[in-house]
C-alpha positions in Angstrom: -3.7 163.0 20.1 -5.6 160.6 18.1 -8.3 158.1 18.8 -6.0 155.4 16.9 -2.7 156.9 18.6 -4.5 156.2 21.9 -5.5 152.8 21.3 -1.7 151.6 19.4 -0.4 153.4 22.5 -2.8 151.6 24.9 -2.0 147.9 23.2 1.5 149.0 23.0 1.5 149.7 27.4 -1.5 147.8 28.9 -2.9 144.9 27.1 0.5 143.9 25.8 1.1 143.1 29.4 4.1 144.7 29.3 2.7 147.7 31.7 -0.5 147.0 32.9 -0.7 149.3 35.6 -0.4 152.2 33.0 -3.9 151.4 32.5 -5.3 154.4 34.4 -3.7 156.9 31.7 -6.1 155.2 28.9 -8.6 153.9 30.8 -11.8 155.9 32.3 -12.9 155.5 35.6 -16.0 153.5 35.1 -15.9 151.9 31.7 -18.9 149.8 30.3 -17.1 146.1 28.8 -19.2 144.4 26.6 -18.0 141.0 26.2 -19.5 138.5 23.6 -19.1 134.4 25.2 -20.4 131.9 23.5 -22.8 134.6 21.4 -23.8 135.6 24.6 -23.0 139.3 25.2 -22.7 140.2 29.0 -21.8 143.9 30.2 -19.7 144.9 32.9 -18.0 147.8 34.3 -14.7 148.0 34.5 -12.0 150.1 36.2 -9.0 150.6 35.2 -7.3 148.5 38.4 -9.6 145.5 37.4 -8.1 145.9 33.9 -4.9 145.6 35.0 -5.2 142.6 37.3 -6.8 140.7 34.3 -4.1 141.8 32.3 -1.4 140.3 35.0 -3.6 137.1 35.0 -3.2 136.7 31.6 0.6 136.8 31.7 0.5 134.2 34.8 -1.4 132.0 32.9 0.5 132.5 29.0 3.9 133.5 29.7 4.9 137.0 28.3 3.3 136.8 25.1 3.3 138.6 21.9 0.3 141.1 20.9 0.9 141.3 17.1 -2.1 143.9 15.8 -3.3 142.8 12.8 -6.2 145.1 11.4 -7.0 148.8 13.4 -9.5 151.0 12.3 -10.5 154.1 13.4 -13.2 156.6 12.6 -13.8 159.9 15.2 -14.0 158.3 18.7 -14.2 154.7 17.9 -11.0 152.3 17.1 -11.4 148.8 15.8 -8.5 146.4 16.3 -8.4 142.5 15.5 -4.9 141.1 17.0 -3.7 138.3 17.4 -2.1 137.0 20.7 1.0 134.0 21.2 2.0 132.9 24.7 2.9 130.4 26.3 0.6 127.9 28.8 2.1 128.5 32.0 -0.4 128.8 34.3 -3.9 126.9 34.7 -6.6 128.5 32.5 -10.0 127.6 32.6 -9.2 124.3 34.7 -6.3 123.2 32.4 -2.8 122.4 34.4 -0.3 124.6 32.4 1.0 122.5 29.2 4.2 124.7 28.6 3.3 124.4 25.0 1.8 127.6 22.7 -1.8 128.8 22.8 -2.6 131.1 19.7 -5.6 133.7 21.0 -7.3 135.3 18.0 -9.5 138.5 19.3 -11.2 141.6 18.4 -12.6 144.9 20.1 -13.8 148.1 19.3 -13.0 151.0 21.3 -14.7 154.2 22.3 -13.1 157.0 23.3 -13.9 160.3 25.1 -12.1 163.1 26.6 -8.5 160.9 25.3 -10.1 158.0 27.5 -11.7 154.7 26.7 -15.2 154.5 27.7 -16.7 151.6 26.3 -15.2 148.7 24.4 -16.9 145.3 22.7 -14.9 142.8 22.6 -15.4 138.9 21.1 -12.3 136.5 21.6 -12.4 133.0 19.8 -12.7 131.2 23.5 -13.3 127.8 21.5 -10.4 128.4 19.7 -8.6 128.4 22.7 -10.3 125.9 24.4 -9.5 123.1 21.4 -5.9 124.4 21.6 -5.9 123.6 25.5 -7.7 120.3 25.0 -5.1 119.5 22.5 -2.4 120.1 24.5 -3.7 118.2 27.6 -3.6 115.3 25.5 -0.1 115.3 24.2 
């Protein structure tokens, strides 16, 4: 199977929330999460049970939303996707009581693979974006 087949079929199961506990079959055991906030890049490991519980916390907070993947690249073990995420506010994020009205989440990550597994991923999500779209919405 393919690096890119891996990852379509991992955003397809996991982080589409639609089957987050499949998580395991895409997912190493320990794998190294480099997350960019607010240009600040902190690194984590993750498992794939954390990934999954995140994953459920994002459908409690935005509904079931739609994953619509709008640019995937893919070169040996590494996969680049930019997607763009629709749900609805639901559930309190970030200290905002849920709005019932759409947040947009527009996010990126590259992927690296080994053995058919993910082992390390970057990932930068526009959290002001989202932020101004929650502000927004407290106010209407």
């Amino acid at each position: 199977m393919t690096s890119e087949t891996i990852i379509r079929r991992f955003f397809a199961d996991v982080r589409s929330g639609k089957k987050p506990d499949k998580a395991h079959q895409y997912m190493a055991e320990k794998v190294l999460a480099h997350q960019v906030i607010a240009e600040e890049e902190q690194t984590i490991y993750r498992t794939p049970e954390d990934y999954a519980t995140h994953v459920k916390e994002m459908v409690a907070a935005y509904g079931h939303f739609s994953l619509d993947i709008q640019e995937l690249l893919a070169s040996e073990n590494k996969v680049y996707v930019r997607w763009r995420q629709t749900g609805t506010h639901i559930g309190e994020v970030d200290g905002y009581q849920p709005t019932k009205r759409p947040i947009v989440e527009i996010a990126s990550a590259v992927y690296k693979l080994e053995n058919d597994k993910i082992i390390e991923y970057w990932i930068q999500i526009d959290r002001l974006g989202i932020q101004k779209q929650l502000e927004r919405n407290q106010e209407k």
